[in-house]
C-alpha positions in Angstrom: 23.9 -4.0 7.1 26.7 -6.2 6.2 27.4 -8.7 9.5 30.9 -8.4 10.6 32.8 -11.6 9.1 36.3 -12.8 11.0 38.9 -12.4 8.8 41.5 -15.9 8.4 45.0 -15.2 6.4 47.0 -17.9 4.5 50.2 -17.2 3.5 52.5 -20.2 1.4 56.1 -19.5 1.1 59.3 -21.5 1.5 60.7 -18.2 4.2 58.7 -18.7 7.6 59.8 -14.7 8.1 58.2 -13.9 5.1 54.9 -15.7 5.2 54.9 -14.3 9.3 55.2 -11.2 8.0 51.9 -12.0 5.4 50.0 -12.9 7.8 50.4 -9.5 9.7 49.9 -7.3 7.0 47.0 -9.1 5.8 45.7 -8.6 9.3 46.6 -5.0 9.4 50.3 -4.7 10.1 52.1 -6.3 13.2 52.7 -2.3 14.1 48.7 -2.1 13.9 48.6 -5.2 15.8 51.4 -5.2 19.3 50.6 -2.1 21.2 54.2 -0.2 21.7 56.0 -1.0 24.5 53.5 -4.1 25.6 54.3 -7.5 27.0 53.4 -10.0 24.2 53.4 -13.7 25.4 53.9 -16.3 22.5 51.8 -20.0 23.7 53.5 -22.6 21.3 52.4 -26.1 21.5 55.2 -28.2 23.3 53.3 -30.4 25.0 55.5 -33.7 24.3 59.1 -34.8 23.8 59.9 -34.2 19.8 62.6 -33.5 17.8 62.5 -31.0 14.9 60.8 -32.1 12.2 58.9 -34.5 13.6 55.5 -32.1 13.9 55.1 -32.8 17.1 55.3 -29.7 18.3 55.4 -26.0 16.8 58.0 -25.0 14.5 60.8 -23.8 16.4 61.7 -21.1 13.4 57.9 -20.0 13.3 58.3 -19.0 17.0 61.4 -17.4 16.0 59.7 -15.8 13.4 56.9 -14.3 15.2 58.9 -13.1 18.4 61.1 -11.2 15.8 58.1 -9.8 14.1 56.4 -8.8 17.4 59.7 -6.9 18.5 60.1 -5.1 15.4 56.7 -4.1 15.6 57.6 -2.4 19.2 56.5 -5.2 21.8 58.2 -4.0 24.9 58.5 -7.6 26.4 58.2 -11.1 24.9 58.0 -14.4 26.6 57.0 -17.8 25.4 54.9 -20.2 27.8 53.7 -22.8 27.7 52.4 -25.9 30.1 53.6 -29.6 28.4 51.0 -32.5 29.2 50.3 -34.6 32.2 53.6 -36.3 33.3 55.8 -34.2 30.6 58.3 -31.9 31.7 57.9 -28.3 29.7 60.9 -26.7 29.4 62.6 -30.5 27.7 59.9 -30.1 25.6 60.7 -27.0 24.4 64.2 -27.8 24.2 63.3 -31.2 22.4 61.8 -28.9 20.2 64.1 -26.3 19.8 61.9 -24.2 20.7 64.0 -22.8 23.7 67.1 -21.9 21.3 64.8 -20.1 18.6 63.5 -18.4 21.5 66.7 -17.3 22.8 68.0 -16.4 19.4 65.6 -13.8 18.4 65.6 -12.1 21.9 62.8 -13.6 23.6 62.9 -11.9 27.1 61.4 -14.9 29.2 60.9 -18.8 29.0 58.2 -19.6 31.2 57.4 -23.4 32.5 53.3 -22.6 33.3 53.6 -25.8 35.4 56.1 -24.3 38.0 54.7 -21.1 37.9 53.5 -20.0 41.6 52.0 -16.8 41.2 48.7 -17.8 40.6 45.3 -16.0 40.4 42.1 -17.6 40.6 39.7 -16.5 37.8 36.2 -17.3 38.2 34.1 -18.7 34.8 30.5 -17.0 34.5 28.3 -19.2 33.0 30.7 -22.3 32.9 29.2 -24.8 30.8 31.5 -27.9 32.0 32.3 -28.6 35.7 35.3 -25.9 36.1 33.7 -23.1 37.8 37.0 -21.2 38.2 40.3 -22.3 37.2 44.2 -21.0 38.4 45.8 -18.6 36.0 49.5 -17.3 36.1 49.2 -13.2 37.2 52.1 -12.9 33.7 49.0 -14.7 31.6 46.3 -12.5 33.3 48.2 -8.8 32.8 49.6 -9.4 29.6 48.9 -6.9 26.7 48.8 -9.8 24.0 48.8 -13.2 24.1 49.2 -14.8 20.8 48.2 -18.1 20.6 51.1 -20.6 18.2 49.7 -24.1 17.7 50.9 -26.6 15.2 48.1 -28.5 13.6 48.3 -32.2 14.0 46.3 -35.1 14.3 45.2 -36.1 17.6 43.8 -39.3 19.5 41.4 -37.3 21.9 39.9 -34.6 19.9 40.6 -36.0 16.3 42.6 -33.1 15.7 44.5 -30.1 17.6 44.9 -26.9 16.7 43.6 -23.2 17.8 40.9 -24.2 20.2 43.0 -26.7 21.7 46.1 -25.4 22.1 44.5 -23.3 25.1 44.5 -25.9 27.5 48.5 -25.4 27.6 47.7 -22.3 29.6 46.5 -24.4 32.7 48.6 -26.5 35.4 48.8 -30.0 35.8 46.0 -30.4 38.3 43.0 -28.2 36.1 44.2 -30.3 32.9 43.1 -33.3 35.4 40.2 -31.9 35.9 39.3 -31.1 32.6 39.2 -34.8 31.4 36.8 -35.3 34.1 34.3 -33.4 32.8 33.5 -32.4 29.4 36.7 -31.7 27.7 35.4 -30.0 25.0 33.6 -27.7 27.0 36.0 -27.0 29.3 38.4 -25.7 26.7 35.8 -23.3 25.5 34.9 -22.9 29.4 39.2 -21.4 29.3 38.5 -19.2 26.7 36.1 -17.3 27.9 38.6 -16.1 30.5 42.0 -16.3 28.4 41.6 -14.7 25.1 44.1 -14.7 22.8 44.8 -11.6 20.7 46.1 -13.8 17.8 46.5 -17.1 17.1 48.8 -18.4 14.5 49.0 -22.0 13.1 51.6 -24.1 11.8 50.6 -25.8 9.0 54.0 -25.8 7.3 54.8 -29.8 8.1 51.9 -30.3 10.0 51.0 -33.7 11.2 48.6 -36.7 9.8 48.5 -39.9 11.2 48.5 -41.1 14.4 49.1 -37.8 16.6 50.6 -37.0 18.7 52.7 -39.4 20.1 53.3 -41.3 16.1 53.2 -38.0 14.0 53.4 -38.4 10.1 54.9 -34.7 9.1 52.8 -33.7 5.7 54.6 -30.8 3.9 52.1 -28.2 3.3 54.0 -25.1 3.4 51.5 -23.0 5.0 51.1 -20.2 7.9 47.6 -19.7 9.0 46.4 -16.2 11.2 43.2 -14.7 12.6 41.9 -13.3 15.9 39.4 -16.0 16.1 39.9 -19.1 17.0 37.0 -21.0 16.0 36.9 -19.6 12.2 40.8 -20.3 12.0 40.2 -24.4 13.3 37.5 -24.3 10.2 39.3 -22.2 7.5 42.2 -25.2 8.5 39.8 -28.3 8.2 38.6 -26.9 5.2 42.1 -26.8 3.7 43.2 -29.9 5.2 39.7 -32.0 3.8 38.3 -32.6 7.2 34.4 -32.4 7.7 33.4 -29.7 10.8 30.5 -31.8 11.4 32.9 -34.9 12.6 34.6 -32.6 14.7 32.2 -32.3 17.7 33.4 -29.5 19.7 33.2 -26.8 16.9 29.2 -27.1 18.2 30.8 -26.4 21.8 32.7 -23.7 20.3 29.5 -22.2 18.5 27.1 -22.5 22.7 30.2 -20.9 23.8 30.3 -17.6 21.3 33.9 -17.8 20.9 34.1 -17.2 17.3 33.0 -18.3 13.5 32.7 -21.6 12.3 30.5 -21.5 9.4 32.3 -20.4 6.3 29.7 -17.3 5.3 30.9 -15.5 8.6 34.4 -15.8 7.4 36.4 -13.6 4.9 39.6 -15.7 3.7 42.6 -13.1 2.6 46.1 -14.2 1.4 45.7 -17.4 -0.7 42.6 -19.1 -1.1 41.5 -22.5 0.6 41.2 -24.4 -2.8 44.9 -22.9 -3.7 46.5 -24.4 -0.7 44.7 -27.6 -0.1 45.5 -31.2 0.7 43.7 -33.9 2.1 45.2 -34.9 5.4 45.2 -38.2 6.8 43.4 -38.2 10.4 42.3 -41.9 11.2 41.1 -40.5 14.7 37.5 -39.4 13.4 35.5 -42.7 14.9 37.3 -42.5 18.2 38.1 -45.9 19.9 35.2 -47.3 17.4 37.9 -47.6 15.1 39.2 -50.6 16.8 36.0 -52.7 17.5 37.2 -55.4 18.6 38.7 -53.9 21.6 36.9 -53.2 24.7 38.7 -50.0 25.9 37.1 -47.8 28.5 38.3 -44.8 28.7 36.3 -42.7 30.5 37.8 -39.5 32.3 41.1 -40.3 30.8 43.5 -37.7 29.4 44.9 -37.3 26.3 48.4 -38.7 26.8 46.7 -42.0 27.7 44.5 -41.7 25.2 46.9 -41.0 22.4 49.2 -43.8 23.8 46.2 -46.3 23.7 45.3 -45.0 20.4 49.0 -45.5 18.9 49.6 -49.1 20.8 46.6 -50.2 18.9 47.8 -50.2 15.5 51.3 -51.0 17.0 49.7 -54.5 17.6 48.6 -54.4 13.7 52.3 -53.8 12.4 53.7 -56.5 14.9 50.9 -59.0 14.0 49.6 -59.3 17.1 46.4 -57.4 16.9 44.0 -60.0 16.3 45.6 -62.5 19.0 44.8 -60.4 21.6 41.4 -58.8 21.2 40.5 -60.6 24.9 41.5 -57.7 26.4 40.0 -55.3 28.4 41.6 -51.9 28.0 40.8 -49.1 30.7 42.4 -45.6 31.2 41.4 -43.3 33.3 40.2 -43.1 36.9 37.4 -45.4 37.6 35.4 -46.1 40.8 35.2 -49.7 39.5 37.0 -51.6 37.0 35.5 -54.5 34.9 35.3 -58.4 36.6 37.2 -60.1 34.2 40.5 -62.5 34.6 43.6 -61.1 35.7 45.6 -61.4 32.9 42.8 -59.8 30.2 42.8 -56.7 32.5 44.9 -53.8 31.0 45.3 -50.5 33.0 46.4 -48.1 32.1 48.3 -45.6 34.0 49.0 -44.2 37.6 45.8 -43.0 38.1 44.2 -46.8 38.5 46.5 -47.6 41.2 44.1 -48.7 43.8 43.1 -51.6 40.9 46.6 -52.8 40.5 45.6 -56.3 42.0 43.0 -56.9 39.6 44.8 -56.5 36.4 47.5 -56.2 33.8 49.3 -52.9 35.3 51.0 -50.3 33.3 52.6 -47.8 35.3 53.5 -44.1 34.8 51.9 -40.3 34.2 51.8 -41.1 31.5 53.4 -44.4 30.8 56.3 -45.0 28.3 55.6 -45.1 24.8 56.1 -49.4 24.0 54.4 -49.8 27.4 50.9 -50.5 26.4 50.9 -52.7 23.8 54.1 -55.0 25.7 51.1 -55.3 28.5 48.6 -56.8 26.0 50.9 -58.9 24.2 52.6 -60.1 27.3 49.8 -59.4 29.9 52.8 -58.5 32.2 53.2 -55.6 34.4 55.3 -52.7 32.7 56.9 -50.7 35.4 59.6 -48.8 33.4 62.3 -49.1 29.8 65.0 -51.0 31.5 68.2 -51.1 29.0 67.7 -54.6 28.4 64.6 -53.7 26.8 66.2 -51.1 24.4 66.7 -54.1 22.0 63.1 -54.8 21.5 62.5 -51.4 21.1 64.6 -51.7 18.1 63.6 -54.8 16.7 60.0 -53.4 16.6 60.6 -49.8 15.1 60.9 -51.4 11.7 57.9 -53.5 11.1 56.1 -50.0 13.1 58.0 -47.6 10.0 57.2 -50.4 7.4 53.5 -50.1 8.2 53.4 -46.4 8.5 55.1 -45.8 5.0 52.8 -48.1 3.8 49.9 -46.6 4.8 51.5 -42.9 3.8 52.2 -44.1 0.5 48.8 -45.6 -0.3 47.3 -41.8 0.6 49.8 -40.5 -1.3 48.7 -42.3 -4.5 44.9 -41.3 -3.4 45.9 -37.9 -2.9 48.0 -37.4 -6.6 44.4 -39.8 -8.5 42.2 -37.2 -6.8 
């Protein structure tokens, strides 16, 4: 007896409406898909402030796309929700993104801030694997007829990238994402799916985004639309196309203890283009973790991502401002901590509201999460950073063109590896 394989489309075309509509019919036809007359809730991923463009987030005309395609397919309801990150504010971010107009445009019925939401159910997790034994679910998320699940795929600090799997963890309020990077992160975004399954989940991978995610996002043009009802196989059919080894990628194993889908390429059928037609190698310099800047000390134990990503970005900000190597006396700590390392004052770097009660012992840099320049003005100034004051809008400036001189750099050396290869 054959084994039943999860089925990943690819669709490549320069009309989002037309490679949405691919991915359907390779799935079986949106009309074979939406149930007539349901409520269909699009998740995007909005999780930060960015423009258009900038692959930040989700393409604003792929959620367009696909809330047209649902309606036409007889979706009785459609609302996009979505729950930004720790200290971000979800409906700028959508708007940021123009995800709210696209929305609006193609009839969405609802626009739904997950963070504000205060009809709440609480959901227990059998067999939780991580620390969340039950988690708070809005009763819209919980009764819907579809959820289909719309996350960009980008490089990203915490997880090395983001994409299907992760883009889950937008379905959850400010206080379980805490929570999360307490325990086990990994497994307590396979711990969410086991109680919030999407129907669908499609992925942008029509500029999606190398580099240093997601907070210093290098768009890659790649012209694609990826589809499947699993999760897990779609992450791997996308490393696969975007050159990235599953077995760096750690919580594909959590994935696999978790049963929620295909990750090994024999349990997959591939329709639509093939992986080797559509490929690129991506640039993700995220796969060693904080080991890629050894001469750090950076502790970042039960951090989130927004710190993480910050930390991660302010550390080769100190390479394209020449200050990297003058500082590597610094300690670096995100997170909340019980304790915090005995070291001078001024070598001390937190990180973040949530070491407050350690302000007197170090370097402080304040804010859920803090601004963007934030970070690495602590190290090089080992000064508190409270918040951007306009005076400080001219350094700002002066330091976004050595920060875009090294980026291009970089981009146009993998570039010349990518055209060689």
């Amino acid at each position: 007896m054959n084994k039943h394989k999860s089925i990943v489309a690819i669709a490549k075309d320069p009309d989002v409406d037309v490679m949405v509509k691919q991915v359907f019919d390779l799935l079986g036809g949106a009309e074979n898909v939406i149930k007539k007359g349901s409520t269909v809730v699009l998740k995007p991923n909005a999780g930060h402030l960015g423009k258009p463009g900038t692959s930040v987030n989700t393409s604003a005309a792929l959620v367009g796309a696909v809330a047209r395609a649902v309606r036409a397919a007889g979706a009785g309801k459609v609302i996009v929700a979505e729950s930004a990150a720790i200290g971000c504010d979800t409906i700028d971010c959508l708007k940021d993104a123009g995800i709210y107009d696209a929305a609006i445009e193609a009839g969405v019925d609802e626009i739904i801030d997950i963070k504000s939401d205060k009809d709440l159910l609480t959901v227990p997790i059998r067999d939780a694997r991580s620390e969340l034994t039950s988690v708070r679910l809005p009763r819209f998320l919980i009764e819907a007829d579809h959820i289909i699940n719309m996350p960009i795929f980008k490089s990203h600090a915490s997880m090395v990238f983001s994409c299907a799997l992760k883009n889950i963890k937008g379905v959850v309020q400010d206080k379980v994402h805490y929570e999360m990077h307490k325990t086990n992160l990994a497994m307590a975004m396979m711990d969410i799916w086991s109680v919030v399954r999407a129907d669908l989940n499609i992925a942008d991978l029509i500029w999606p985004a190398e580099g240093f995610g997601p907070h210093s996002a290098v768009p890659m043009d790649f012209g694609c639309v990826l589809a499947s009802r699993d999760p897990a196989a779609l992450d791997a059919v996308a490393c696969h196309c975007v050159g990235l080894d599953m077995n760096q990628v750690s919580y594909f194993e959590n994935a696999r203890e978790r049963g929620i889908g295909a990750t090994d390429l024999d349990d997959i059928k591939v329709v639509g283009l093939g992986i080797d037609e559509v490929y690129q190698k991506m640039w993700l310099p995220y796969l060693d973790g904080f080991d890629t800047w050894p001469e750090y000390e950076i502790l970042s134990e039960n951090s989130c991502s927004s710190c993480q990503s910050l930390v991660a970005f302010s550390m080769e900000k100190l390479k394209a401002l020449g200050e990297y190597d003058k500082n590597t006396d610094a300690v670096v700590v995100l997170g909340a901590k019980a304790e915090v390392p005995d070291v001078p004052k001024e070598r001390l770097i937190l990180v973040g509201n949530c070491l407050k009660k350690h302000r007197s012992k170090g370097v402080t840099v304040n804010g859920c999460p803090p601004s963007e320049p934030h970070v690495a003005w602590a190290i090089i100034d080992r000064e508190d950073q409270m918040e951007i004051q306009d005076y400080l809008r001219d350094r700002m400036a002066e330091e976004e063109e050595p920060w875009n001189a090294y980026i291009d750099a970089i981009v146009a050396e993998k570039n010349k590896e990518r055209k060689v290869k």
